[in-house]
C-alpha positions in Angstrom: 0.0 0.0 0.0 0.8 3.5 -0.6 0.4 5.4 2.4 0.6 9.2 3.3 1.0 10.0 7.2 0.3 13.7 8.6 1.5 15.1 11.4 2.8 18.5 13.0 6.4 18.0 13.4 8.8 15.3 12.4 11.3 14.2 13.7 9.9 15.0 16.9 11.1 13.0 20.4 8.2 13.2 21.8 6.2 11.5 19.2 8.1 8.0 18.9 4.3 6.1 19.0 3.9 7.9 14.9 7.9 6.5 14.9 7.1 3.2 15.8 4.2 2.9 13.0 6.0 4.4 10.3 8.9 2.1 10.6 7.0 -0.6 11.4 4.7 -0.2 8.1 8.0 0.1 6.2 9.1 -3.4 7.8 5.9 -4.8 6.1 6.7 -3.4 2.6 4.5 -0.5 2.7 5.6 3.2 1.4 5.3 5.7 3.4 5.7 9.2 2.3 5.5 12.2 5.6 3.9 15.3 5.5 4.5 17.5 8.6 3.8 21.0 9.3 6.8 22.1 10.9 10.6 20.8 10.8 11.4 19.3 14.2 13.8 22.1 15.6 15.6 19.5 18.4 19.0 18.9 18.4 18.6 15.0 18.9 16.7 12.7 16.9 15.7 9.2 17.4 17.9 6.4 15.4 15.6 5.0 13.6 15.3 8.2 11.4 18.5 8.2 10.2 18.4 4.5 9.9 15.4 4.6 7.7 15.9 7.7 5.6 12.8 9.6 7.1 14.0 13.0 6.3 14.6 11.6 2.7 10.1 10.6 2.6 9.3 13.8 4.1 7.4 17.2 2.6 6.9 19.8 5.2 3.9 22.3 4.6 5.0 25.4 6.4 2.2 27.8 6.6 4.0 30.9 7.7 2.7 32.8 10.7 3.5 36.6 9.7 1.3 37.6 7.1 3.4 39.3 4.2 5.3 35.9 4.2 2.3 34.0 3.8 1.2 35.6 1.2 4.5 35.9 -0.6 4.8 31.7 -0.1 1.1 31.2 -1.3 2.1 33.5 -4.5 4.7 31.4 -5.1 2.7 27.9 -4.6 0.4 29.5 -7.0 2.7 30.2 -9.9 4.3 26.9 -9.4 1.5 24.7 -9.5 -1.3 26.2 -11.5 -0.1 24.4 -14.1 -0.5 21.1 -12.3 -4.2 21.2 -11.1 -5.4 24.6 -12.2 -8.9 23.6 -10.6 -8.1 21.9 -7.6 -5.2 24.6 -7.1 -7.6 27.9 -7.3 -10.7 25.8 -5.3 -7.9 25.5 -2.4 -8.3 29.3 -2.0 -12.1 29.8 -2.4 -12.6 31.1 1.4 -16.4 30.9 0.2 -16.6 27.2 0.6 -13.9 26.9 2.9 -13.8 29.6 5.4 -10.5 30.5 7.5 -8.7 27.4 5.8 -8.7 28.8 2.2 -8.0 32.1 3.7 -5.2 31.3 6.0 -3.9 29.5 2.7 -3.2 26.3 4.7 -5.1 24.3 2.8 -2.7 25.3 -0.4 0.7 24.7 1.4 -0.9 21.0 1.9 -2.2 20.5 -1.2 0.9 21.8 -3.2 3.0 18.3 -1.8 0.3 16.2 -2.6 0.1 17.2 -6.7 1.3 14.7 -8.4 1.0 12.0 -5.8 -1.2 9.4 -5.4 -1.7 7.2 -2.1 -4.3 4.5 -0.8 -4.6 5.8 2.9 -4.1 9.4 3.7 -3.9 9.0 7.5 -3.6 12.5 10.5 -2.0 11.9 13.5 -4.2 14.3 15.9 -7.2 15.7 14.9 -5.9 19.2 14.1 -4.4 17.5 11.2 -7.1 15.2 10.2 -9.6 18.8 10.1 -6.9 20.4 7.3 -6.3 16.5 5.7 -9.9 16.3 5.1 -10.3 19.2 2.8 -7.5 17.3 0.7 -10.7 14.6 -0.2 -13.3 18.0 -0.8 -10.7 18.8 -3.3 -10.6 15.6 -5.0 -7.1 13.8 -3.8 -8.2 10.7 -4.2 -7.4 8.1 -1.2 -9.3 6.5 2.1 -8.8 9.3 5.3 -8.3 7.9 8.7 -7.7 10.3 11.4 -6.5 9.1 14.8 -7.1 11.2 18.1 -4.6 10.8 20.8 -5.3 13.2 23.7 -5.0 16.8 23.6 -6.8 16.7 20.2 -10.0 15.8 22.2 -9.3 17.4 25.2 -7.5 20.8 25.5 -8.3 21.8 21.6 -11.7 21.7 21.3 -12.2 24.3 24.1 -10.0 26.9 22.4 -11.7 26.1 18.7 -14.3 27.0 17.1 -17.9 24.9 18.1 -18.1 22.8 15.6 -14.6 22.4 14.5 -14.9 18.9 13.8 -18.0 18.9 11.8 -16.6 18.7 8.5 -13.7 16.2 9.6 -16.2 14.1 11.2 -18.9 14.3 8.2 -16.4 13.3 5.9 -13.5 11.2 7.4 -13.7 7.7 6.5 -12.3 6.1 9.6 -11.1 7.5 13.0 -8.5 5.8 16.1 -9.1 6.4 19.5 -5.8 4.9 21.5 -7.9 4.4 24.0 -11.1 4.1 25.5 -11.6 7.5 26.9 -10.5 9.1 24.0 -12.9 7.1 22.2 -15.3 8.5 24.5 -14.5 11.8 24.0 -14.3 11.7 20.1 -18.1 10.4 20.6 -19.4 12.9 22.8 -18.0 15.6 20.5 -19.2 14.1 17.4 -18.0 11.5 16.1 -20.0 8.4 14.7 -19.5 5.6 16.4 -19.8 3.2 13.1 -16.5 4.9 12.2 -15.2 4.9 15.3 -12.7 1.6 16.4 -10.1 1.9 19.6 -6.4 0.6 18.9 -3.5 1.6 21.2 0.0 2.7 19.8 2.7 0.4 20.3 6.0 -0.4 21.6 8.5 -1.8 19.8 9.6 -4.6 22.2 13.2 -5.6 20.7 14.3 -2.2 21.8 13.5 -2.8 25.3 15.1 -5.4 26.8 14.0 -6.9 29.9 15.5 -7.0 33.3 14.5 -8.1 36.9 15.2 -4.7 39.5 16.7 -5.2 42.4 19.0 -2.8 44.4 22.1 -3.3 46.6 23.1 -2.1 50.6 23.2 1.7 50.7 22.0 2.0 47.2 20.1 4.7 46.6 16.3 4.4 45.1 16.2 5.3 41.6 13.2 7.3 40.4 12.7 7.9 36.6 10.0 10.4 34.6 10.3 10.3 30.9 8.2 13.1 29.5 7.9 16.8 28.6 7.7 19.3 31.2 4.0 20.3 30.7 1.5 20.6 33.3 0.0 17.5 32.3 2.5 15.3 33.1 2.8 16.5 37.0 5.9 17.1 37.6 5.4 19.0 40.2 3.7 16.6 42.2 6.3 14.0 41.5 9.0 17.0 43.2 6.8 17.5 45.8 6.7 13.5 46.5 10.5 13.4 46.7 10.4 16.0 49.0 8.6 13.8 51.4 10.4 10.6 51.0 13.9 12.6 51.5 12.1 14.2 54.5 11.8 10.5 55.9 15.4 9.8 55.7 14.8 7.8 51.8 17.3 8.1 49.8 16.1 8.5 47.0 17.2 10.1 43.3 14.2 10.9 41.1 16.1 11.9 37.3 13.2 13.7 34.8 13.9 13.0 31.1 12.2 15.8 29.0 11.6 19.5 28.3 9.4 22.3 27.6 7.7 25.6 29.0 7.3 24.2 32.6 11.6 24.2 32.7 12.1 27.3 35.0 9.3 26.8 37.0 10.1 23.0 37.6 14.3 24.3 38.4 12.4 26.9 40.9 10.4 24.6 42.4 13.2 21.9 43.0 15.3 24.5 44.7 12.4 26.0 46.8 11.8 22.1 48.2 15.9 22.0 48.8 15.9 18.9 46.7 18.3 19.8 44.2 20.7 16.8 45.4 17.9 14.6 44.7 16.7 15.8 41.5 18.1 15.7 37.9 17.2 17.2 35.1 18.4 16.0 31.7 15.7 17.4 29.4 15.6 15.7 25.9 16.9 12.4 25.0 16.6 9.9 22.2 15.7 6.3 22.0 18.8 4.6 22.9 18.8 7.8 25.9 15.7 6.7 27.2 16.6 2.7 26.6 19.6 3.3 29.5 17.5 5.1 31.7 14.9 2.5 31.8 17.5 0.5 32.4 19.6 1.9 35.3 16.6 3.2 37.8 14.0 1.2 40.0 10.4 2.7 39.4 8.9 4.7 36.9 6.8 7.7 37.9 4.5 9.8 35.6 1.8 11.6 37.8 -0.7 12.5 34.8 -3.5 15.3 35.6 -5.5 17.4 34.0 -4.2 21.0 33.3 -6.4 23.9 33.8 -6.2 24.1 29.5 -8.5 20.8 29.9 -5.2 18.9 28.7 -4.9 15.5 29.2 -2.8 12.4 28.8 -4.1 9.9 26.3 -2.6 6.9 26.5 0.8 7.4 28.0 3.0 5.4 25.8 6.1 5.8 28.0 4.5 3.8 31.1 4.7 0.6 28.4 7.6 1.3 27.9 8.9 1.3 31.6 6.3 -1.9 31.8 8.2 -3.4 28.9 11.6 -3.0 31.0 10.5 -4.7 34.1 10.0 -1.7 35.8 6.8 -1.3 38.3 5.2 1.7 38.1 3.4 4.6 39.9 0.9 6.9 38.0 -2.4 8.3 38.4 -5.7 7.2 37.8 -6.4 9.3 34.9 -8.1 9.3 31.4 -6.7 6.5 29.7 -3.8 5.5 31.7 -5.8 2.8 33.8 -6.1 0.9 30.5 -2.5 0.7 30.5 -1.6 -0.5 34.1 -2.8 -2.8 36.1 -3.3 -1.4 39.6 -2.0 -3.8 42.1 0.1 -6.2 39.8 2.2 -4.0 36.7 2.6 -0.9 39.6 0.7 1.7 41.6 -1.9 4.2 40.5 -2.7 7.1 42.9 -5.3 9.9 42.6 -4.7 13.4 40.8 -2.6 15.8 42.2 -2.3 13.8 45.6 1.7 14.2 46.5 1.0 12.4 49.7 -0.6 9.3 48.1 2.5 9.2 45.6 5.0 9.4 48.5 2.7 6.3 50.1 2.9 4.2 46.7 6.9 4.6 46.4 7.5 4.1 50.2 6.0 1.0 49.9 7.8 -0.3 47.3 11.0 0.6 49.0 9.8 -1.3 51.6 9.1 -4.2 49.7 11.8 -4.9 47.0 10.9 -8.5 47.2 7.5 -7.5 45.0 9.9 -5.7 42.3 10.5 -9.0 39.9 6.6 -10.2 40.5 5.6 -6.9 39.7 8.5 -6.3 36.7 7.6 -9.5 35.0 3.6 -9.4 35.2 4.3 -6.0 33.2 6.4 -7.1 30.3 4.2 -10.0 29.7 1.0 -7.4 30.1 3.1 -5.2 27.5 3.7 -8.3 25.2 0.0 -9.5 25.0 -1.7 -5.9 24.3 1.2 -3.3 23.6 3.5 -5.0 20.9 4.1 -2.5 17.7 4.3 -5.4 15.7 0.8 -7.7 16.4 -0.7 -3.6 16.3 1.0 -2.6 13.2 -0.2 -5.7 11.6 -3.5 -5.0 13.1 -3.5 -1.4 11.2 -2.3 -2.6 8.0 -5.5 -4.9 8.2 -7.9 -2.2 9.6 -6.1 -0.1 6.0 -6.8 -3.0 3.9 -10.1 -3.4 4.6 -11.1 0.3 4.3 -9.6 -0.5 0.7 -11.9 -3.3 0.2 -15.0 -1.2 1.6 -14.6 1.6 -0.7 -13.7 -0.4 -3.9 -17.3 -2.6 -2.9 -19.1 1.2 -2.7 -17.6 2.1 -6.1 -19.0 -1.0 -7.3 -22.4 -0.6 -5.9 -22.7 2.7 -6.6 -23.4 3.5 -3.4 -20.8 6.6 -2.6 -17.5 6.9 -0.2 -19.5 8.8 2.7 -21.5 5.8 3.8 -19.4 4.5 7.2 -16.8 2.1 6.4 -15.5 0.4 9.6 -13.5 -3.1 8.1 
């Protein structure tokens, strides 16, 4: 199959669930051809990247913010590809039929990479991108459009858009993914129709994370590990402010954070305020093979997940599979999806929102009880394995892809139309 995947920014570190599906379509044969939004700006990248030639399969659609430039760029787009698809080109632009889109000439900067092109599955990553994909199919670029919602895109967004915002996506979209079950729920109660509507996780790529039983020597300190950017959503701070108690308790304890973003200062200020800079590292972004050694080299994983005051969520939390995966237990929250992605009492510990205390509880007792590491470690890898692994999931989409094929060369046949839902 021929497949185009869009997203907002590749390569981006954050994003190695889109990663793990791209590569792992290419493993199967597939082509896959990227069309991001933005260049990821990071000074790392993930391996696989390089190792697969992503840059090489990807077509970034740069809108630009200031006016005069967008303008100038959409001039340019214009005199370089009227000769393509003269209609399709000037109907990309008609703000009459499509509003703020045509306007804001991002429908244009996507449609310019697409000329030319043609591709079975158009698929969005995020519903932001599915809303701009689906005007690709109002103007004719033929293919099936799957859009898959992973968190903020039902959460955060749909408070600062426009009501209605989905609408046309939702009228016209062929197929949509919830990673989980509450997204799922979400993408209903804002919309969506069920009949197109199916839940499949994102995956881990299991060869990359090897396991190992935890255990941890005399005088050895306890080794705490957060992978994940520093937004409110992720709870950082609550994670500081449960160090805080366990080094008040004479734990010694070293909690190491893994990420970055616009909650750095406040996170550094915070640490300091506590006076548990000693206990605390901060390493900001890191890669695959990064994050692969820190899995590797601490005891517990902690990701305290809440809801920000933007409505922000987590989805489904890929990097608590991960840690799973490893053999690590794990402490989280229970929060939107993340309960269908540990099991409370067996893979690790899930405490309530914003609830320092109850974090502090969780991690004390498994510092107590290091003899329930290795239960715990192993019940999660083989959790992982049965309902996480990239491969059975990738396979699983290439499937769900194939029979979206099947459903809309059956409509052709019957006459019957592309709009009618098509869940394989």
């Amino acid at each position: 199959m021929n497949i185009a995947l869009i997203v907002s920014t590749f390569p981006k570190l954050s994003e190695t669930f889109i990663l793990n599906q791209i590569t792992g379509l290419i493993d199967m044969g597939h082509s896959v051809t990227i069309f991001a939004e933005y260049r990821g700006k990071e000074e790392k990248v993930h391996t696989d990247v390089e190792r697969y030639g992503l840059r090489e399969k990807t077509f970034h659609f740069v809108t630009p913010e200031q006016r005069l430039k967008r303008t100038l760029s959409g001039m340019k787009l214009l005199a370089s590809n009227i000769g393509k698809a003269p209609i399709d080109v000037m109907k990309s632009i008609n703000f009459l039929s499509y509003g703020k889109k045509a306007i804001s000439l991002k429908i244009l900067h996507l449609l310019a990479p697409f000329l030319g092109k043609r591709f079975d599955i158009i698929h969005s990553h995020f519903g932001i991108n599915g809303a701009l994909a689906i005007y690709l199919k109002l103007l004719g670029v033929k293919g099936r459009y799957i859009t898959s919602f992973h968190g903020y895109d039902v959460n955060s967004l749909p408070f600062k858009a426009a009501p209605g915002y989905y609408d046309t996506l939702f009228r016209h979209g062929d197929l949509f993914i919830a990673n989980t079950t509450f997204t799922r729920k979400r993408a209903v109660e804002l919309g969506c129709d069920e009949r197109k509507l199916i839940t499949l996780p994102v995956g881990v790529d299991l060869r990359k994370f090897g396991f190992r039983q935890r255990s941890i020597m005399p005088g050895e300190p306890l080794r705490l590990l957060t992978i994940g950017r520093l937004v409110e959503k992720k709870g950082h701070e609550y994670a500081l402010k449960a160090v805080k108690i366990l080094a008040s308790r004479g734990l010694k304890v070293r909690y190491t954070i893994a990420g970055d973003g616009p909650e750095r200062e406040r996170l550094l200020s915070l640490a300091r305020s506590l006076g548990i800079t000693e206990h605390v590292e901060f390493l900001y972004d890191v890669n695959d093979k990064e994050a692969v050694v820190l899995y590797d080299s601490c005891h517990i994983f902690l990701l305290h997940g809440v809801t920000a005051r933007d409505h922000d969520r987590e989805g489904q939390a890929l990097v608590l599979q991960e840690a799973q995966a490893a053999g690590l237990p794990v402490v989280s929250t229970w929060h939107n999806g993340i309960p269908e992605g540990v099991l409370d009492g067996v893979t690790g510990f899930l405490c309530p929102e914003r609830d320092e205390a109850a974090i502090a509880e969780k991690i004390g007792f498994l510092a107590q009880n290091t003899d329930i590491w290795i239960k715990m470690g192993e019940a999660g890898r083989k959790f992982v394995e049965g309902k996480y692994d990239s491969v059975k999931i990738n396979r699983e989409l290439a499937n769900i892809y194939s029979g979206l094929l099947t459903a809309g060369e059956r409509e052709m046949k019957d006459g019957t139309g592309a709009e009618r839902p098509a869940v394989p």
